[in-house]
C-alpha positions in Angstrom: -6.9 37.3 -15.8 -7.6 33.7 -14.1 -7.7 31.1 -16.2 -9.7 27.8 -14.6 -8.2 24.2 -15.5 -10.0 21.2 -15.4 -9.1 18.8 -12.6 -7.0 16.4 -14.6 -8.9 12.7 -14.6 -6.2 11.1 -13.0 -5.9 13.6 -10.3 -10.3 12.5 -9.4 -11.4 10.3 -6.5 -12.7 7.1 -7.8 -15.5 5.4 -7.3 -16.3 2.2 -5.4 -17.5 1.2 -9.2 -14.0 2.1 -10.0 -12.2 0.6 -7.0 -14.0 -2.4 -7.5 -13.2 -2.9 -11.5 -9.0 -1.9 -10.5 -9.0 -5.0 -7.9 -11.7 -7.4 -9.5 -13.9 -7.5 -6.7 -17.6 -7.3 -6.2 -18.8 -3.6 -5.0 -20.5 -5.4 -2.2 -16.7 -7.0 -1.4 -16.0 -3.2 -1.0 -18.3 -2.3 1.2 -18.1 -5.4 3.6 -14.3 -3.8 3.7 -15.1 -0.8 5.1 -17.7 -1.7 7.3 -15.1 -3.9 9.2 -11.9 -1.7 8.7 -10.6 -3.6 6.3 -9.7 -2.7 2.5 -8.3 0.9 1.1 -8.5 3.8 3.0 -12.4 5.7 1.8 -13.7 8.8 2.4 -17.0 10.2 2.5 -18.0 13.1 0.6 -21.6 13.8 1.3 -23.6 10.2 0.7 -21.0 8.9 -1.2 -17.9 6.9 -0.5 -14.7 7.7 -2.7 -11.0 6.5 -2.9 -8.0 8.1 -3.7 -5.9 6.2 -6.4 -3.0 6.4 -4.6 -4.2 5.1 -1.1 -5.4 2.0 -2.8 -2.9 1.6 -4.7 -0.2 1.7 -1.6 -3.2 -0.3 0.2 -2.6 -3.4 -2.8 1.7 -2.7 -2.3 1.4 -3.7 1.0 -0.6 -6.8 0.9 1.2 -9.6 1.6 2.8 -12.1 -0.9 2.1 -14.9 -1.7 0.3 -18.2 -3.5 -3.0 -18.3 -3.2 -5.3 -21.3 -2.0 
């Protein structure tokens, strides 16, 4: 007997809705990202773009420090 487990919500892809409400940046910010290589790693699944948590995460860790202007 197999039983079937629910990918856990933390394990999901977000969403650029989601990417853009954990940095506080406009979706549009996002998108200009990716369109110039800039920003988190994305993925596309289909017609969608997704993230995975931890690649932007580690994207925001390796931002440089400092005061902003």
């Amino acid at each position: 007997m197999t039983t079937d487990k629910a990918t856990p919500i933390t394990d999901r892809l977000w969403t650029v809705q989601d990417v853009s409400a954990f940095l506080g940046v406009p979706v549009g910010t996002l998108y200009a990202w990716r369109s110039t290589g800039k920003g988190p790693d994305a993925r596309r699944i289909g017609k969608y773009v997704r993230y995975r948590p931890d690649d932007v995460r580690a994207w925001v860790a390796a931002l440089p420090v400092g005061v902003a202007s």
